[in-house]
C-alpha positions as a printed Julia matrix, in Angstrom:
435×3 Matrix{Float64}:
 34.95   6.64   -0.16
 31.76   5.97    1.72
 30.0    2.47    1.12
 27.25   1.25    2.22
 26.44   3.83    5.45
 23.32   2.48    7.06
 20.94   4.65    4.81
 18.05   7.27    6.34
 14.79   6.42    4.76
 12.9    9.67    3.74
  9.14   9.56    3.45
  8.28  12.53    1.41
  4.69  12.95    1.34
  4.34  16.52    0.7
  1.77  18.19    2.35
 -0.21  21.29    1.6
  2.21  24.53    0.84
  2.31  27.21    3.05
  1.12  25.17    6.07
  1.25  27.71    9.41
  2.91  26.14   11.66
  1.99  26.81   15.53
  5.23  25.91   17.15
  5.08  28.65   19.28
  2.38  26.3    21.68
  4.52  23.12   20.99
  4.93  20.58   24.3
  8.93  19.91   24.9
 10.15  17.86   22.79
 11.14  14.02   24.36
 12.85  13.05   20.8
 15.73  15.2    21.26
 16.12  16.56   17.7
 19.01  18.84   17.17
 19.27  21.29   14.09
 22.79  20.95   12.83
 22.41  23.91   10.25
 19.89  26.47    9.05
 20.12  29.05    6.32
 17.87  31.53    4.24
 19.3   32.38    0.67
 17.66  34.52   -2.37
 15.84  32.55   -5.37
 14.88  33.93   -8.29
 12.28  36.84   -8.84
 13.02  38.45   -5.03
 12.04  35.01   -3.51
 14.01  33.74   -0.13
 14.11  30.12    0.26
 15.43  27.79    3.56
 17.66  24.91    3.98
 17.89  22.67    7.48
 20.47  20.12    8.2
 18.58  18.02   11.25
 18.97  14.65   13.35
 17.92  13.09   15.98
 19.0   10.79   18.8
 16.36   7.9    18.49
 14.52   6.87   14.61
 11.14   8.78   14.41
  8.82   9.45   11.81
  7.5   13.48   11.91
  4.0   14.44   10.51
  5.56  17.33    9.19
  9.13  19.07    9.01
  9.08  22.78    7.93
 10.95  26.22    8.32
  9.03  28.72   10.46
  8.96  32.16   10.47
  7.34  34.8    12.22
  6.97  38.75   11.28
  7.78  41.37   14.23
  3.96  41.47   14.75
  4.05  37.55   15.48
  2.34  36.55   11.75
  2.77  33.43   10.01
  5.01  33.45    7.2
  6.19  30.2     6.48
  8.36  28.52    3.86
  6.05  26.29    1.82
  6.72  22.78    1.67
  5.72  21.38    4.76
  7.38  17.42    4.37
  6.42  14.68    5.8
  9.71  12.47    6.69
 11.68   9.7     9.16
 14.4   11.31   11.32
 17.36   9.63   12.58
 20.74   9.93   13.93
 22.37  11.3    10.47
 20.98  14.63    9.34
 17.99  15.23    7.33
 18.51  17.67    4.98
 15.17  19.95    4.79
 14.85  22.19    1.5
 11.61  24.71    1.68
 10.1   26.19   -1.41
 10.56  29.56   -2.17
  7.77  32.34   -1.35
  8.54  36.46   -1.13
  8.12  38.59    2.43
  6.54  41.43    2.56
  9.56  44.72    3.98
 10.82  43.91    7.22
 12.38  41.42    9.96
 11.64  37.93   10.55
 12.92  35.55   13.16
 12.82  31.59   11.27
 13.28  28.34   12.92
 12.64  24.62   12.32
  9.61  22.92   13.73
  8.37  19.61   13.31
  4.61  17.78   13.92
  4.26  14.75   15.94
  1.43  13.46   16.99
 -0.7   16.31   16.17
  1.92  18.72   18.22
  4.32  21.36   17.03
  8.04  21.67   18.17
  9.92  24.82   18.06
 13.66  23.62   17.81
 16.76  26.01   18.04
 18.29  28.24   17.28
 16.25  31.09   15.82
 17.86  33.29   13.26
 16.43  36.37   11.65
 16.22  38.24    8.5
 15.57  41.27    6.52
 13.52  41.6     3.56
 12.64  44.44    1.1
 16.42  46.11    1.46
 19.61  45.99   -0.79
 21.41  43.86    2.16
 21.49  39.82    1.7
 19.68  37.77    4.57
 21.59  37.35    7.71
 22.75  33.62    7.19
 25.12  32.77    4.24
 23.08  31.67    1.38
 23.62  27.88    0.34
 24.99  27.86   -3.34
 22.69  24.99   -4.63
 23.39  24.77   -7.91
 20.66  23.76  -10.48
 19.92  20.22  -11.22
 19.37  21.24  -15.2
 21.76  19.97  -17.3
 24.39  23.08  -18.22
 25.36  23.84  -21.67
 28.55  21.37  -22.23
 31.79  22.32  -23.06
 33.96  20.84  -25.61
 34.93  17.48  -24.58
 38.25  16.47  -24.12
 39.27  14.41  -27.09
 41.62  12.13  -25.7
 39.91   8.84  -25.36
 37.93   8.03  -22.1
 40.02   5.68  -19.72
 38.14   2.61  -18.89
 38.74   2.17  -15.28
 38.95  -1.09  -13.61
 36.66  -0.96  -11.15
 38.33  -1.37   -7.61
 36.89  -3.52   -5.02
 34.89  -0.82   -3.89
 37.68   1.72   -2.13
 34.74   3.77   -1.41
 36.5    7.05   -0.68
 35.48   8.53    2.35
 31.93   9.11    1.0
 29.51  11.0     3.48
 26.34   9.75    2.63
 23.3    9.47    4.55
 23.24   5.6     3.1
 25.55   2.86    2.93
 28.92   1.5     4.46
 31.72   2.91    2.73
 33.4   -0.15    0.64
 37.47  -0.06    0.48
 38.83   0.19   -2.86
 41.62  -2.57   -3.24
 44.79  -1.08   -3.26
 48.12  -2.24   -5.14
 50.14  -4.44   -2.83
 52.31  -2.46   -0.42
 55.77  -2.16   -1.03
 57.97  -2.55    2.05
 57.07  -0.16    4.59
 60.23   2.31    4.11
 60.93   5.23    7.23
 57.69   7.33    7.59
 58.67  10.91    6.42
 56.3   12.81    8.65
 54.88  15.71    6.5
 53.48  17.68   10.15
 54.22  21.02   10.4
 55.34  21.06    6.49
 53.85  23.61    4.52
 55.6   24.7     1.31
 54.55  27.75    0.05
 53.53  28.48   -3.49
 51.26  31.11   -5.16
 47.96  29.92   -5.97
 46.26  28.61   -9.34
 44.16  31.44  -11.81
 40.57  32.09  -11.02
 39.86  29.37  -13.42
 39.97  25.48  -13.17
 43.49  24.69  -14.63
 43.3   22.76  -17.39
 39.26  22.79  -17.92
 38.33  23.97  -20.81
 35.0   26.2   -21.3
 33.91  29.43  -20.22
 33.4   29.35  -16.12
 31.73  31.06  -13.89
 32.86  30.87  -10.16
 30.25  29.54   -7.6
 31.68  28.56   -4.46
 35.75  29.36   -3.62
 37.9   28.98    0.36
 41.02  30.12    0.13
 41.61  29.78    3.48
 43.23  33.19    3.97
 41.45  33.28    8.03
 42.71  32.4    10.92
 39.78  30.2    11.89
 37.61  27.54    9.42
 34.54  29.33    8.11
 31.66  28.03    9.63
 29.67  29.24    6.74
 30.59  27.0     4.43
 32.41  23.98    6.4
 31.77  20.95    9.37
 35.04  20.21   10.97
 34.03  16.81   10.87
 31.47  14.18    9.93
 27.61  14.29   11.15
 27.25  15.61   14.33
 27.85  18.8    16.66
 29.88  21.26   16.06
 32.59  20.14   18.88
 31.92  16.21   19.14
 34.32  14.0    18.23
 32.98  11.76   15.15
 33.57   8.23   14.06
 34.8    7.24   10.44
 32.9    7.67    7.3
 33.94   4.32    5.98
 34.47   0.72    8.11
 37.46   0.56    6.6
 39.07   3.6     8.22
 41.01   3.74   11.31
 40.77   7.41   12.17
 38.2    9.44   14.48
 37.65  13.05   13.07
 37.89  15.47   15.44
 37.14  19.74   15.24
 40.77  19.61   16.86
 42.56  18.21   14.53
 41.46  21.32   11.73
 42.84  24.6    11.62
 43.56  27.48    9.09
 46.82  29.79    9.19
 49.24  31.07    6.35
 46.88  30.64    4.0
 46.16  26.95    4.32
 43.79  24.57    5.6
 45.69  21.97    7.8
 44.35  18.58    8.38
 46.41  16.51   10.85
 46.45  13.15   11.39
 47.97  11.71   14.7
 48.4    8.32   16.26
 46.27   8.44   19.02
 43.77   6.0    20.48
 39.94   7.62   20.45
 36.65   6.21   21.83
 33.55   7.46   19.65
 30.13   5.5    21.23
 32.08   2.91   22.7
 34.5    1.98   19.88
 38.56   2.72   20.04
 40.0    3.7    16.67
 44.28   3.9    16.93
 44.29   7.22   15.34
 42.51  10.66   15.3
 42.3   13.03   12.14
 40.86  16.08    9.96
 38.06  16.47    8.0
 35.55  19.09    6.54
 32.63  18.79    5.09
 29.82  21.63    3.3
 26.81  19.62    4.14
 24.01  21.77    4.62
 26.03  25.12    3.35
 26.86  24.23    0.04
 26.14  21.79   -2.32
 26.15  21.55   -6.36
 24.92  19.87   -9.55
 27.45  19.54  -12.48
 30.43  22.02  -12.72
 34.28  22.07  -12.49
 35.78  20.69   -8.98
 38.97  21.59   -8.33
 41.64  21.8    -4.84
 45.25  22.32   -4.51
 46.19  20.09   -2.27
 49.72  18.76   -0.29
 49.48  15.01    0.73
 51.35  13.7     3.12
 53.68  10.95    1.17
 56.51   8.05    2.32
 59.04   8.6    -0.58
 57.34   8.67   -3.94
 54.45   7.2    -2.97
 50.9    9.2    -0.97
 51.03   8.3     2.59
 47.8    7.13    4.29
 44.52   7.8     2.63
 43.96  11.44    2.56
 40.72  12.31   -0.13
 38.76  15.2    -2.03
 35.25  13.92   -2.89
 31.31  15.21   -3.14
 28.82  13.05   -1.95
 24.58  13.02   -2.21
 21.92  12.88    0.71
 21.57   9.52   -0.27
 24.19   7.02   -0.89
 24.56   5.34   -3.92
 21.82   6.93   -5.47
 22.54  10.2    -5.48
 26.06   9.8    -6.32
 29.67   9.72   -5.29
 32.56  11.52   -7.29
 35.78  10.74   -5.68
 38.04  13.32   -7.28
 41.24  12.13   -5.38
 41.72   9.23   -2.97
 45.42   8.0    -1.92
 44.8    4.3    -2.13
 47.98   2.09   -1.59
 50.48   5.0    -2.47
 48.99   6.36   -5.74
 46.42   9.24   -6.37
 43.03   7.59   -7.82
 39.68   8.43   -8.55
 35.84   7.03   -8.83
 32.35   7.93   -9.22
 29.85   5.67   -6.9
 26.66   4.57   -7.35
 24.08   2.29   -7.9
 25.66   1.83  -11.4
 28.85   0.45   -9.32
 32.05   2.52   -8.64
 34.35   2.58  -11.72
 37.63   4.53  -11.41
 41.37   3.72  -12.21
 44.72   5.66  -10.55
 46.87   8.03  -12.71
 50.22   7.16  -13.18
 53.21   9.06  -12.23
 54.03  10.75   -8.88
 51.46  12.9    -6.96
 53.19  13.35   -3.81
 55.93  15.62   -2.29
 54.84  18.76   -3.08
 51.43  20.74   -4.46
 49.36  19.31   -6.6
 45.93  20.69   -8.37
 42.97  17.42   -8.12
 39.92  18.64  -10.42
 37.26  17.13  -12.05
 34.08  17.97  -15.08
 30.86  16.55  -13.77
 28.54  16.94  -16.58
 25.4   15.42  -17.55
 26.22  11.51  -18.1
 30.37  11.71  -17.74
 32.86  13.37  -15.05
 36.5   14.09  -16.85
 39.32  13.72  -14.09
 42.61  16.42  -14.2
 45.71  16.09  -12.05
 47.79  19.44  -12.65
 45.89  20.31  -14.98
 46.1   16.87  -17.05
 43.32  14.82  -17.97
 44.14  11.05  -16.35
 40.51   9.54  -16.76
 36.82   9.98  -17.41
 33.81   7.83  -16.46
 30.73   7.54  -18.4
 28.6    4.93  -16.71
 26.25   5.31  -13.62
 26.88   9.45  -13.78
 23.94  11.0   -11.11
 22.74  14.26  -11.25
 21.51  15.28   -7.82
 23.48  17.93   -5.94
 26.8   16.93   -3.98
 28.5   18.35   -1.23
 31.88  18.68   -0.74
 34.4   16.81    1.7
 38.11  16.88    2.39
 39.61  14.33    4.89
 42.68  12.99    5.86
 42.01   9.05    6.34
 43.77   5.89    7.02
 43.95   2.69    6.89
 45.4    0.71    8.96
 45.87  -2.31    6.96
 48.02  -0.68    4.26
 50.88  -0.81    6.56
 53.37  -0.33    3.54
 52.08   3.34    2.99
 51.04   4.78    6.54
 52.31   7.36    7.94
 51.42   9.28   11.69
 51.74  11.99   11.94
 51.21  13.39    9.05
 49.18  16.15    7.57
 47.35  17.22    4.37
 47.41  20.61    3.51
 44.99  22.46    1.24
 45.51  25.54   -0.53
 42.05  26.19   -1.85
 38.87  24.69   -2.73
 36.77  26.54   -5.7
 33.77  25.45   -7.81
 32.76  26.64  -11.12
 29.58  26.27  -13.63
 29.25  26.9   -17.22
């Protein structure tokens, strides 16, 4: 869904591992650089690694971007992999290398070099090392960029999708301004049923993807049984804070996203879409909307994709644009799998990249009730199921660099024949898998 994003060049001259950083005598900072997540998970043999989300307000190019950390007796300890790299108003994503601690507690933090001077940034989180109990932030299931064992192939023949005039779903990238896919020609714009406040119940799928074959293991599931959204593993909207108010992911779009306009109850996530003017840096967009998005908490290579979703729909057709997709750090060329986008009433799907964005739409009805959108991303193909059924599979310009996941509920406001407001899009769960 994304297209052509203005892209965030990354310059990543590694320097030496296991620099020690000296933040801790750092001027202030006049580049106002904001960490936007930060995270400690295991790696293999006892080994603790860190991931950062950061951006800044102004383009500037940092001698060095690294994890800190400091022992209770103020030591250096590190994450190795000290990068060199440009900031800018979308997040960097930071990835340290791995390295074990010695027993105890360590306070961690991101710190950057410029001009010869370290930066402390916050917030600073802590850990504990050498005892049975995990590290105190949620671990960031990144799955490994190997190429899994595959599983049998589906033997009905691969769909050769038409490739759309780019209806870019919604894809977050740190590159490139989303591209609309061309849509069928709207029918007559019949009474908008508003699906708000709808939410038919229905016991959820099995633990494993419906209609995947292969033997799964589960790696990442929300089945949104809180009250709140978990901040562990979700944005309630696109790059920014917490609380701001963000623009669209893709030109085409006619929605703001805003942390208001997401909540979880009954077992559901609920993203509503309302018609109501909003002003994001000094732009008015006619309506305001949902979205999540696990950049920076989770993010995988290959596997099975699957969410139940509820779309909002006029009739028999999907109302609005409302999308499941994973996107890469950097758009096209780390990839964009559109697993469902609601383009012109019917329920399609794409991968994106530098390869070009082949898809095609399924045919039938995917509206008016639950539906199950999955998809096989393996090495050189992704296999698309709706309920279960296989209704296409790509083979050309397939990436292999880990994806995040994003729900939204989008519009756009020149498919007048299928809009709807309000109108929400309900999600039952999200849940990844890997061979």
């Amino acid at each position: 869904m994304r297209t052509k994003l203005g892209a965030l060049a990354l310059a990543t001259a590694a320097l030496a591992v296991g620099v020690h950083t000296q933040p801790d005598r750092a001027q202030a900072a006049s580049e106002n650089v904001v960490v936007d997540s930060l995270s400690v998970s295991a790696a293999p043999g006892g080994q603790l690694k860190a991931t950062a989300t950061v951006h800044s307000a102004k383009t500037v190019k940092v001698q060095a971007l690294t994890v800190a950390v400091r022992s209770a007796q103020n030591r250096n300890y590190d994450f190795p992999g000290a990068t060199a790299t440009t900031l800018g108003t979308r997040p960097t994503t930071y990835a340290s290398g791995s390295r074990v601690f010695p027993a105890g507690t360590y306070d961690y933090f991101v710190a950057y070099k410029l001009r010869g001077n370290w930066h402390r940034l916050s917030p600073v989180k802590s850990f504990t090392s050498g005892t049975p109990s995990a590290p105190t932030p949620t671990a960031t299931p990144t799955s490994p960029a190997s190429t899994p064992t595959p599983t049998a192939a589906p033997t009905s023949p691969a769909s050769t999708p038409t490739p759309t005039a780019a209806p870019t779903s919604p894809a977050s990238t740190s590159t490139g301004t989303p591209t609309q896919t061309a849509s069928p020609t709207p029918t007559p714009t019949p009474t908008p049923t508003s699906t708000s406040g709808t939410t038919p119940s229905a016991p959820t799928t099995g633990a494993m993807p419906v209609g995947i074959a292969g033997t799964w293991r589960q790696v990442f599931s929300d089945e949104f049984n809180g009250t709140s959204l978990d901040g562990s593993k979700w944005h309630p909207n696109w790059f920014g804070c917490s609380t701001c108010v963000t623009k669209p992911i893709n030109s085409a779009e006619g929605s703001a996203y805003s942390p208001s306009q997401v909540s979880v109850s009954d077992g559901s996530l609920r993203l509503k879409l309302i018609e109501k003017p909003t002003t994001v840096d000094g732009k008015t967009y006619p309506y305001l909307s949902g979205m999540v998005n696990s950049n920076g908490k989770a993010q995988f290579t290959y596997g099975a994709f699957e969410a139940r979703i509820y779309t909002p729909s006029i009739g028999t057709k999907m109302a609005n644009w409302p999308s499941f997709w994973t996107d890469g750090q950097n758009w096209p060329e780390d990839g964009e799998m559109d697993i469902l986008e609601g383009l012109g009433g019917s329920a399609c799907y794409h991968f994106h990249s530098t390869a070009g964005g082949p898809g095609g739409c399924a045919p039938g009805t995917y509206s008016g009730g639950w539906h199950t959108f999955g998809a096989e991303w393996e090495q050189g193909s992704v296999t698309y199921y709706y309920d279960g059924k296989q209704v296409g599979r790509i083979t050309t310009g397939i990436t292999s660099a880990p994806m995040y996941l994003i729900l939204n509920n989008g519009i756009n406001p020149s498919h007048s024949g299928t809009n709807a407001a309000p109108a929400d899009m309900v999600v039952d769960y999200v849940r990844v898998w890997q061979h």
